[in-house]
DSSP file (Angstrom, degrees, kcal/mol; ACC not computed):
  #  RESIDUE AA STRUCTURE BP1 BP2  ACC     N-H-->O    O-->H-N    N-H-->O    O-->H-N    TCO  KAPPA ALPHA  PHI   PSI    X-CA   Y-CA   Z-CA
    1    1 A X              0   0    0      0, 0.0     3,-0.1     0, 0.0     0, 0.0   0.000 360.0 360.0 360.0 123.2    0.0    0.0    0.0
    2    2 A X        -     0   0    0      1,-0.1     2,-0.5     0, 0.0     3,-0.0   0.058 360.0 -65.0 -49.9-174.0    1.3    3.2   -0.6
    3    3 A X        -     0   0    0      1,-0.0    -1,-0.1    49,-0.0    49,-0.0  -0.727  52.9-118.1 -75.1 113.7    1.4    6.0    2.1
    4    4 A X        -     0   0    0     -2,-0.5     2,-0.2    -3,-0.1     3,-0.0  -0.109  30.2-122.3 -78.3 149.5   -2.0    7.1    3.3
    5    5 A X        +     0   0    0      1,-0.1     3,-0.1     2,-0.0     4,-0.0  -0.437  47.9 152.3 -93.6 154.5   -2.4   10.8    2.5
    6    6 A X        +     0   0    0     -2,-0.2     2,-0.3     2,-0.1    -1,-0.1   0.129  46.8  94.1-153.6 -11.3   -3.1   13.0    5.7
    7    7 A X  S    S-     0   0    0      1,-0.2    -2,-0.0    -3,-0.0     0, 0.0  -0.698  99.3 -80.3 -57.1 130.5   -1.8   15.9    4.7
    8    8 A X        +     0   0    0     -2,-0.3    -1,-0.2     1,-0.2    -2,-0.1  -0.051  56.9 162.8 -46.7 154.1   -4.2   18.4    3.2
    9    9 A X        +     0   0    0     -3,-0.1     2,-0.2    -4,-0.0    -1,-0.2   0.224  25.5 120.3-166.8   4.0   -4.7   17.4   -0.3
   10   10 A X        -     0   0    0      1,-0.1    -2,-0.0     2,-0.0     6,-0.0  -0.620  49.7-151.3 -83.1 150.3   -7.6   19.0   -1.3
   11   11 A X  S    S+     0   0    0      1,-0.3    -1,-0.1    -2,-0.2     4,-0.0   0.888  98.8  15.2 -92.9 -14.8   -7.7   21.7   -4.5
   12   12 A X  S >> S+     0   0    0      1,-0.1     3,-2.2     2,-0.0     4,-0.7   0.197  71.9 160.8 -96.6  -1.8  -10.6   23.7   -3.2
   13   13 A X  H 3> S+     0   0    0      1,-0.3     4,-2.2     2,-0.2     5,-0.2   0.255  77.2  53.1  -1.9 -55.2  -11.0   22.8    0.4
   14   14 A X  H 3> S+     0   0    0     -2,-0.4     4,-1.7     2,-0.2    -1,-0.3   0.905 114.9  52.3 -77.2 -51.3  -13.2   26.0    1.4
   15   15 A X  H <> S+     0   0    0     -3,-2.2     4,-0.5     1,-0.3    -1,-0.2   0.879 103.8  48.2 -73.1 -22.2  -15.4   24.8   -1.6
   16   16 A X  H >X S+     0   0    0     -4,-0.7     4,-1.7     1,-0.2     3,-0.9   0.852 112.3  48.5 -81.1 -26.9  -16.0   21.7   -0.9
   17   17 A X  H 3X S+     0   0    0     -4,-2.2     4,-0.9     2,-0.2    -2,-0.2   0.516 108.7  56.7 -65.9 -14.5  -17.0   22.6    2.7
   18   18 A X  H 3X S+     0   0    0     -4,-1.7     4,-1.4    -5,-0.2    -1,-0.2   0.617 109.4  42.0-101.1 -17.5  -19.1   25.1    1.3
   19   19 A X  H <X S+     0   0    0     -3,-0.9     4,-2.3    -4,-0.5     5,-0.2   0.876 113.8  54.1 -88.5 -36.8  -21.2   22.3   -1.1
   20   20 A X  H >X S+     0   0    0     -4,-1.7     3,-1.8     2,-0.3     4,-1.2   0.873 112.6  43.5 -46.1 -72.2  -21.1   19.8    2.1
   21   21 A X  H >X S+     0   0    0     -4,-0.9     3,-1.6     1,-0.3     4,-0.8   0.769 119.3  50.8 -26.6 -79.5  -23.0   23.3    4.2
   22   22 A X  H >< S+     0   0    0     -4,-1.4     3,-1.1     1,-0.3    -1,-0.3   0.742 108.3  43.5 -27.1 -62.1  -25.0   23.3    1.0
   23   23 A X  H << S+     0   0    0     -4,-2.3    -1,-0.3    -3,-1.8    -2,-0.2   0.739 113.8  48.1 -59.8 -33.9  -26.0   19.9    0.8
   24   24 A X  H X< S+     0   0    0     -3,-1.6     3,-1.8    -4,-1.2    -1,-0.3   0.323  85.1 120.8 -99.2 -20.5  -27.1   19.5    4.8
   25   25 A X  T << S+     0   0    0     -3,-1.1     3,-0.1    -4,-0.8    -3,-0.0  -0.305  83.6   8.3 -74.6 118.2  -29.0   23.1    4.1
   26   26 A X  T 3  S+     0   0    0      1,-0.2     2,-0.4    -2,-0.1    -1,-0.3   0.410 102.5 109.2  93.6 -11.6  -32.8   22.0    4.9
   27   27 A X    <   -     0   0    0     -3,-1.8     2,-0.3     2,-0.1    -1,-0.2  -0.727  66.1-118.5-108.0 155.2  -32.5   18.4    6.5
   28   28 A X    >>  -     0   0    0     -2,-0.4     3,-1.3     1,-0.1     4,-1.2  -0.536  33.6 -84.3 -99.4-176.7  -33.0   17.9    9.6
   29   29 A X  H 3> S+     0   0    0      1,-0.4     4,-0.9    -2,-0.3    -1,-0.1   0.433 132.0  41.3 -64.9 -31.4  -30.6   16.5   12.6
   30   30 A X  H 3> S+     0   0    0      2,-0.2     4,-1.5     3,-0.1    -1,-0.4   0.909 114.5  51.5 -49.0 -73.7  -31.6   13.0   11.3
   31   31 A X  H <> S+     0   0    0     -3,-1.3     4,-2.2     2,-0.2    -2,-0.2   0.563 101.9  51.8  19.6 -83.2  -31.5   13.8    8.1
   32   32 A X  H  X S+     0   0    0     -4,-1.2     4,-2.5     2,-0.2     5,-0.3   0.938 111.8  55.6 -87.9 -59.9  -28.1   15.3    7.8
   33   33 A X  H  X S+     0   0    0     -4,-0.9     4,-4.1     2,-0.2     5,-0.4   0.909 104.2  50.3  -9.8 -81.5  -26.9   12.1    9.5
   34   34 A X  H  X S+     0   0    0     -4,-1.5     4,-2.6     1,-0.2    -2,-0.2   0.897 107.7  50.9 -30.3 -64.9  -28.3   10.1    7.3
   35   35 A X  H  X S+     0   0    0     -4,-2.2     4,-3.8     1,-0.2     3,-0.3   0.900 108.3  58.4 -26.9 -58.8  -26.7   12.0    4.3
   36   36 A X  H  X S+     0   0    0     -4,-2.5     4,-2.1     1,-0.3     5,-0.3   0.898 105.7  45.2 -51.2 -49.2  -23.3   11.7    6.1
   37   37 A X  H  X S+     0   0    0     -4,-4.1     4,-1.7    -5,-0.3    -1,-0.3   0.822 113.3  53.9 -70.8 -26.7  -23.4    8.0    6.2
   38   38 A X  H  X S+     0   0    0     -4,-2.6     4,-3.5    -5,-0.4    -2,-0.2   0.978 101.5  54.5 -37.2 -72.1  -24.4    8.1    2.9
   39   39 A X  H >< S+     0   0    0     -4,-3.8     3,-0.6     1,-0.2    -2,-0.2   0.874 106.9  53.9 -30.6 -74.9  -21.7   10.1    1.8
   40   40 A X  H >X>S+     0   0    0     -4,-2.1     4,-1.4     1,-0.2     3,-1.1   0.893 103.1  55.7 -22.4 -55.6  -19.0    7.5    3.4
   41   41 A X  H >X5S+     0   0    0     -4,-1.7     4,-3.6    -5,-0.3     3,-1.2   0.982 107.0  46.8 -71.5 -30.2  -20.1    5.0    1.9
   42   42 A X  H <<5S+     0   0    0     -4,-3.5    -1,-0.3    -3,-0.6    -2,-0.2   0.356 120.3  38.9 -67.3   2.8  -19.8    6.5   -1.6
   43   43 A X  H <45S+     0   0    0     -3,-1.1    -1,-0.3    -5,-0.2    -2,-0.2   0.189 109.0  59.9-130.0   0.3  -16.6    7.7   -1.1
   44   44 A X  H <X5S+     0   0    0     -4,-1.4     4,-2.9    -3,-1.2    -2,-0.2   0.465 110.2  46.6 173.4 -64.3  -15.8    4.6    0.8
   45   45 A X  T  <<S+     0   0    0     -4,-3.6    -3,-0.1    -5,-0.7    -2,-0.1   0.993 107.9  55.3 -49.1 -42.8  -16.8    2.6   -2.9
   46   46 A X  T  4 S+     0   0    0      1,-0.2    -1,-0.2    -5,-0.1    -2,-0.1   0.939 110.3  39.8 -75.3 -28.9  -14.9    4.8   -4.8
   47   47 A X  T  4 S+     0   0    0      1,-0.1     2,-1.8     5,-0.0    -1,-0.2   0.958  81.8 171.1 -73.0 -39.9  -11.2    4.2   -2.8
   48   48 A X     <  +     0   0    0     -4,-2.9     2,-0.8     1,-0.1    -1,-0.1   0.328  30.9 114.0  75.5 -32.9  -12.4    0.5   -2.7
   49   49 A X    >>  -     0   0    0     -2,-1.8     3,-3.3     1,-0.2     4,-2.2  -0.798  61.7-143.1 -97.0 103.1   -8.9   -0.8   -1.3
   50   50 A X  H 3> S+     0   0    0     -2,-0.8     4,-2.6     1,-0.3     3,-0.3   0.904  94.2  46.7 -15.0 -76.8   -9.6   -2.3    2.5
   51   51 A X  H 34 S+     0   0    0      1,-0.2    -1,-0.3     2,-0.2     4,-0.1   0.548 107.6  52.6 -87.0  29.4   -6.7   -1.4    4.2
   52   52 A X  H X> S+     0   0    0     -3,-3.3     4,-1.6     2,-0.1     3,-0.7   0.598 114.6  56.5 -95.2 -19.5   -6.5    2.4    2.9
   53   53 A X  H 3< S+     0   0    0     -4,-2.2     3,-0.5    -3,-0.3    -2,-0.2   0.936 102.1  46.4 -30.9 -61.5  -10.0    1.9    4.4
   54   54 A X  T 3X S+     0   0    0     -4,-2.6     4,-1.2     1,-0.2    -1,-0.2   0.351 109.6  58.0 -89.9 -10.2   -8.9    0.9    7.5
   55   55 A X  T <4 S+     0   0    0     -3,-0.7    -1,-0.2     2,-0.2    -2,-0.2   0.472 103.9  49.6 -95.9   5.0   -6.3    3.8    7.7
   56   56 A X  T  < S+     0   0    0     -4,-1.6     3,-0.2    -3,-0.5    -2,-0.2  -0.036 102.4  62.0-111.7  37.5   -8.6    6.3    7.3
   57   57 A X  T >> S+     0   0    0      1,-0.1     4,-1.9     3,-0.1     3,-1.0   0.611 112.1  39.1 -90.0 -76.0  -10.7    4.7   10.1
   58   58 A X  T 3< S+     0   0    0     -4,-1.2     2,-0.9     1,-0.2     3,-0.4  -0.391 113.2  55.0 -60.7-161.7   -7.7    5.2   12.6
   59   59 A X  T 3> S+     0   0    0      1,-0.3     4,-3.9    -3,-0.2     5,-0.3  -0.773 113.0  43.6 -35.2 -52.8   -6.8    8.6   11.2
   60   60 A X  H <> S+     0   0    0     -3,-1.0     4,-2.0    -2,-0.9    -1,-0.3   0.985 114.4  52.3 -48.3 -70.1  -10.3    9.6   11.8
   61   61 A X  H >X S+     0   0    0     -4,-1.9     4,-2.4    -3,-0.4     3,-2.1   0.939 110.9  44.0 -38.8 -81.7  -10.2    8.0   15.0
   62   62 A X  H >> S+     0   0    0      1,-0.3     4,-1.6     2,-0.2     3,-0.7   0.820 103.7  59.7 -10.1 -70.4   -7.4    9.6   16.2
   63   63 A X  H 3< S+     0   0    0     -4,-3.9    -1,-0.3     1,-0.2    -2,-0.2   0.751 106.0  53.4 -53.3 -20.1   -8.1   13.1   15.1
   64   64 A X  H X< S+     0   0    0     -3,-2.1     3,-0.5    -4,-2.0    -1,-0.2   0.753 106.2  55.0 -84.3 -24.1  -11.4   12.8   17.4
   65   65 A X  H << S+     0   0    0     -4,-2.4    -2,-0.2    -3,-0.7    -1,-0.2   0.877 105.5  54.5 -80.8 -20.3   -9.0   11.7   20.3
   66   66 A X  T 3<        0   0    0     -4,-1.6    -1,-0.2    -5,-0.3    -2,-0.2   0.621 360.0 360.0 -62.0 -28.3   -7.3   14.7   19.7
   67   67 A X    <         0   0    0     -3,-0.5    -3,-0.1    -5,-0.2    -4,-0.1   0.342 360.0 360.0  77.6 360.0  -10.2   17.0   20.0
């Protein structure tokens, strides 16, 4: 496996947080959950390869112990 990216790496960042905002605009607390889990999993297909899966479970994990 290559090296799991964790450095930022996006070419828009601020825009892509600004369609997410967008997207979540109108559902409610439920909702927007749902959406989220959605989301994962479709971005989850597209990477496809278990264990970069499985390092951007701990990375995630992490960053939440982190605060």
């Amino acid at each position: 496996m290559s090296e799991f990216v964790t450095d930022p790496n996006l070419a828009d960042p601020d825009g892509f947080y600004a369609d997410l905002l967008a997207a979540h605009e109108g559902l409610s607390e439920e909702e927007s959950a749902a959406f989220n889990a959605r989301l994962i999993l479709v971005l989850a297909n597209q990477i496809g390869a278990p264990e970069t899966l499985r390092a951007a479970l701990a990375a995630a994990a992490e960053a939440g112990a982190r605060g």
